[in-house]
C-alpha positions as CSV (number, residue, x, y, z in Angstrom):
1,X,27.5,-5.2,-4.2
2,X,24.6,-3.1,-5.1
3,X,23.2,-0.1,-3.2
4,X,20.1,-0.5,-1.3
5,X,16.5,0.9,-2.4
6,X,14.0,2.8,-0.2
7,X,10.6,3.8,-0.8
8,X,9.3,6.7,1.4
9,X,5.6,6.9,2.6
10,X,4.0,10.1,4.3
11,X,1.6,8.8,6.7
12,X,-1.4,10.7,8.0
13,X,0.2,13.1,11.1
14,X,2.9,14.2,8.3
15,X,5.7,12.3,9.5
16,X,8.0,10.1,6.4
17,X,8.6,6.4,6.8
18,X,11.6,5.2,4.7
19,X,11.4,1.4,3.8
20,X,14.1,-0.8,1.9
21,X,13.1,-2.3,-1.2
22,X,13.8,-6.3,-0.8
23,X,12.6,-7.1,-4.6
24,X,10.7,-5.8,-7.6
25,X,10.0,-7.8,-10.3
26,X,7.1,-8.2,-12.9
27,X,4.6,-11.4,-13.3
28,X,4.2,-13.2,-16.4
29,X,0.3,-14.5,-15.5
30,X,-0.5,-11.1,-14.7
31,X,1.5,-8.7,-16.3
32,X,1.7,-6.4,-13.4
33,X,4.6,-5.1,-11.8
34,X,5.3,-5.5,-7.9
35,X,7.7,-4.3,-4.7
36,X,8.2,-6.1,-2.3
37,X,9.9,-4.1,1.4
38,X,10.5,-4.2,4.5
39,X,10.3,-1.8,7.6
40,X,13.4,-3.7,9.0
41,X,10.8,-4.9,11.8
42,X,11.0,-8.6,13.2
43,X,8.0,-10.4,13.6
44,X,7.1,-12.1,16.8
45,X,7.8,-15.3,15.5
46,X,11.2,-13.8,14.2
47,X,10.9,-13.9,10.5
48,X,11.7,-10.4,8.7
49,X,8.4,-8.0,8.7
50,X,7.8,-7.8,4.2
51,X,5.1,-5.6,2.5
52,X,4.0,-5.9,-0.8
53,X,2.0,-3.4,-3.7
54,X,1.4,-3.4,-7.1
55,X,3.5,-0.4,-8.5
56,X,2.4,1.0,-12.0
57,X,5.0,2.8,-13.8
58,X,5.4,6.3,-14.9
59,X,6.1,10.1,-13.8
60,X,4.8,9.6,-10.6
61,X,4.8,5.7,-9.7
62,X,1.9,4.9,-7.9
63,X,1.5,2.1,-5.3
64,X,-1.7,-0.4,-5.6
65,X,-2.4,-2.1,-2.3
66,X,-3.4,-6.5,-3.3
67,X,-6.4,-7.1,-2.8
68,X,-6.9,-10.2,-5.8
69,X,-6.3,-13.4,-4.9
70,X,-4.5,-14.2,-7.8
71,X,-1.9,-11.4,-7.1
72,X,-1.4,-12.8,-3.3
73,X,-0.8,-15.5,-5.0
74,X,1.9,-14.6,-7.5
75,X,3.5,-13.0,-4.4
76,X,3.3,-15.9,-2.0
77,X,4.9,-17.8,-5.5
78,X,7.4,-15.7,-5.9
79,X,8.3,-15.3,-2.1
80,X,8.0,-19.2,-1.2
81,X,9.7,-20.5,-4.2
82,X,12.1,-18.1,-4.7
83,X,10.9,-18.4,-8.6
84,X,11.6,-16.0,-11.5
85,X,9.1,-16.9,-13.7
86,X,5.7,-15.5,-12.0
């Protein structure tokens, strides 16, 4: 069974919010990489609260809110199919 990831965000009055990773992968059409998380939060209708950012690699990984269609896309892909090969 493998350990769960977390990302950690410092939002603007200071305090940290921990999230757990659900999925990172990187798209073929694009050739960006992306996370995908969650705050644990349900929605309303019930279905898990998910996040997603572009991430670009490095000494300090830096997290890239979507804005492009094409990468909504590629995430919507990736969550609805449940495909590999974005």
């Amino acid at each position: 069974m493998e350990d769960k990831k977390y990302i950690e965000f410092v939002l603007e009055d200071g305090s940290i919010k921990k999230y757990e990773i659900l999925f990172t992968f990187k798209s073929k059409k694009t050739h960006k990489h992306y996370v995908i998380f969650t705050d644990g939060q349900m929605t309303n209708e019930g279905v898990l609260n998910v996040m997603a950012a572009i991430y670009k690699m490095g000494n300090d990984s830096v997290l890239e809110e979507i804005t492009d269609e094409l990468d909504k896309e590629v995430i919507n892909n990736f969550l609805e199919e449940g495909c590999f090969n974005v």
